[in-house]
N, C-alpha and C positions, 0 to 999 in steps of 0.2 A: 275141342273147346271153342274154334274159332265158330265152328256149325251151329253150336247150342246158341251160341251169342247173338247169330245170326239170328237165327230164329226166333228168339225171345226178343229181338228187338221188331222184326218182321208182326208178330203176335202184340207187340206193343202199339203201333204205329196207328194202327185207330182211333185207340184211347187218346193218344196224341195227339193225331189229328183234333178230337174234339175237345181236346182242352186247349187248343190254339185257338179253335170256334170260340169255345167261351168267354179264354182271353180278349179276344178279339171284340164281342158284344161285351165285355165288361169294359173296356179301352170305350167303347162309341158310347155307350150309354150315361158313364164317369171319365168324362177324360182324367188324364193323368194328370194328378196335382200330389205334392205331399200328404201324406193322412194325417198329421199333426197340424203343420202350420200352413198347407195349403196352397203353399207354393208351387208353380207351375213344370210340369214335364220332368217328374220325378216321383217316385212312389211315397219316400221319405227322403229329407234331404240331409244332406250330410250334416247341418247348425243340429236338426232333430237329434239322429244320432249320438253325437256326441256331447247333448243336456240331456239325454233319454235316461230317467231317474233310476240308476242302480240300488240294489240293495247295498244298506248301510254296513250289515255284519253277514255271517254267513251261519248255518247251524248244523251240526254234526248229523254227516248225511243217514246214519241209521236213525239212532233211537229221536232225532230233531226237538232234541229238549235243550241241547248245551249248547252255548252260543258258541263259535269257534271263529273268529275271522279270515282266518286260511282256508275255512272250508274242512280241514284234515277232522281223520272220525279222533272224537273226543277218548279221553284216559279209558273209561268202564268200556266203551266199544269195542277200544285196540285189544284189549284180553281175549277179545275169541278171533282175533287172528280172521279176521275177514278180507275181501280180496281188492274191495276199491278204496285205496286210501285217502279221496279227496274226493268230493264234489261242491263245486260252485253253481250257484243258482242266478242267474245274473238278475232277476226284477219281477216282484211280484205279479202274481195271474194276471189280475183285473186290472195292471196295467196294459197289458200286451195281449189279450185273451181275443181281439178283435183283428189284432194283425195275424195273429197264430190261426185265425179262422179262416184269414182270407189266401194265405199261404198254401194252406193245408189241403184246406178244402173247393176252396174255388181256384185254384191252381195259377195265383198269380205270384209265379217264378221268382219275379224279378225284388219280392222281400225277401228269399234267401241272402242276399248281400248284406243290407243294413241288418236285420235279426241276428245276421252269423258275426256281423263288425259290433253288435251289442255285447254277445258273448265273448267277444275278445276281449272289449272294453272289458269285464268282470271278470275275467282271468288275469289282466293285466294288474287292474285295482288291485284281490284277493290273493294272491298265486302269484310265485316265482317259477312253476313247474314247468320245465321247458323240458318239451317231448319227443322220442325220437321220429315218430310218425302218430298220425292221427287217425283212430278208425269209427267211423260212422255206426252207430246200431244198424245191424241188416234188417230187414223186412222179409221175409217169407217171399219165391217165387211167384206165387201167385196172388199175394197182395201187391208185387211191382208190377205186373201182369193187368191186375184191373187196373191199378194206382196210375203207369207209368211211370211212378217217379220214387225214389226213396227220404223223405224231407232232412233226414239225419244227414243223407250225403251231399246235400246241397247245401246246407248249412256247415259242415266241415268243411268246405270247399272254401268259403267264404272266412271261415274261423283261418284259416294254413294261411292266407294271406294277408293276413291283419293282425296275428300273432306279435308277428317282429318284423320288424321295419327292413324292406327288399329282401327276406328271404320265406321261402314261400315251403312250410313245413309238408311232407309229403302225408298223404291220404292214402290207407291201403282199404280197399274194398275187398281185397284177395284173401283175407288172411282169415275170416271170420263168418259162418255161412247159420243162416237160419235154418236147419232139417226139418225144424219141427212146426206146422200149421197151429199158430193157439189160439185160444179166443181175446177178443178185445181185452186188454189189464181194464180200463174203466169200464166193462161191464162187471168185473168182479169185485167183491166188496171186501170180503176178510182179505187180509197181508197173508195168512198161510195159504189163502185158495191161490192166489197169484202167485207165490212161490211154487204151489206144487204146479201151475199150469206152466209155467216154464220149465220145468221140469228136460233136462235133454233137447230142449228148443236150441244149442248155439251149438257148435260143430267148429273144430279149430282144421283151414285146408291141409294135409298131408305134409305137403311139401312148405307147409310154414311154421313149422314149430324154431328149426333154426333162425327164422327169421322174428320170431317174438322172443327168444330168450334173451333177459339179460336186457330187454329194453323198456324204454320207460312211455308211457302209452297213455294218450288223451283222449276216451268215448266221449263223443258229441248225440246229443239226442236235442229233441225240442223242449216237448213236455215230462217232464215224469211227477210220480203222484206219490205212490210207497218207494220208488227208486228198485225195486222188485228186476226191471228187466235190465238196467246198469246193472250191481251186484249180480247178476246169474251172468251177464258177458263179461264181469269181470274176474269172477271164475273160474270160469273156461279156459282165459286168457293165464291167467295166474298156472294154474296148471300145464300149462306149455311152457312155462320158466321165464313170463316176465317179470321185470325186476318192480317197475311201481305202475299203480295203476289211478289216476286221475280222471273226474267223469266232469264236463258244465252242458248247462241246459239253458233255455230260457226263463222256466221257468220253473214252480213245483207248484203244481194243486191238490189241494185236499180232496179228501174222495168224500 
């Protein structure tokens, strides 16, 4: 295990390297200032953070017609016995659709913190649901591979220590493995194509089913659209005999 790890980070280390490069020329080009209010030598500052306009209500994460404050799937949903029983959405797209770009794709690390202290903010708000551990949507080998990075695990990262005040909820990356290479969810357009393209994509590790049973489980993603690849990891998860299963994000966009 130690070897593969090696490896993979060794097979990493370029990409790395050049997203340091990048950071680096995005740092000289824009210095660091807040992206809201502008203030100096900080990405976003903490007064932003915590006015950063949450949503009001929340809406039952399947069918997204019933409004739900808690997030929990609404009466007609819970009938077919589905496996994530909650998702929070902490704040409309085209509020955050700019930070989530600059995160993601230009790989400046350092809005993992504030993004993830957002989502805490809106679990806080929405949700009493306190978790035994938190686990990040995995990414594919080799989308960490070109990626370097997994945005879901940085943003948990950030969510476990903003939850509740000094104590810093654990993050398992061990327990939940992507097998399966799929194609982009926003390149596919029907909700059944993205269902069946996850299809087998989540794999629960061996030696962790005694460690999911019976506990109570918070997936962090950034974006989701149909909520397609929460629902299939939580699943998976369900099937290994956790007890409840809770999903928040940043955001949801329409496809």
């Amino acid at each position: 295990m130690f070897y593969k790890k090696n490896r993979l980070f060794k097979m990493q280390r370029p990409l790395i390297m050049l997203q340091k490069i990048n950071t680096f020329f995005l740092d000289a080009l824009f210095p660091i200032a807040c992206l809201i209010c502008h203030k100096k030598d900080i990405r976003i500052c903490d007064d932003c953070v915590e006015k950063f306009p949450l949503l009001s209500f929340q809406f039952c994460p399947y069918c997204e017609k019933e409004i739900i404050i808690s997030g929990v799937v609404c009466g007609k949903c819970k009938k077919s016995q589905l496996a994530l029983e909650a998702l929070i959405c902490a704040t409309e797209y085209q509020n955050i659709s700019k930070l989530v770009h600059l995160f993601k794709y230009n790989f400046v690390f350092s809005l993992s913190v504030p993004l993830g202290r957002i989502i805490a903010r809106a679990l806080l708000k929405n949700n009493n649901f306190l978790p035994d551990f938190i686990i990040p949507i995995p990414i594919h080998k080799h989308k960490l591979k070109w990626r370097g990075f997994n945005q879901a695990e940085l943003l948990a990262n950030a969510v476990s220590e903003n939850l509740i005040k000094k104590i810093t909820i654990p993050v398992r990356t061990d327990l939940v493995f992507r097998q399966k290479k799929t194609s982009p969810q926003m390149k596919i357009k029907t909700y059944q194509e993205r269902l069946n393209n996850l299809n087998d994509a989540f794999m629960i590790a061996p030696e962790a089913k005694d460690i999911i049973a019976g506990k109570n489980i918070l997936l962090i993603d950034d974006i989701a659209t149909t909520g397609a690849t929460l629902f299939e990891c939580a699943k998976i998860l369900k099937s290994a005999g956790a007890k409840e299963i809770h999903g928040a994000i940043i955001a949801r966009q329409k496809i």
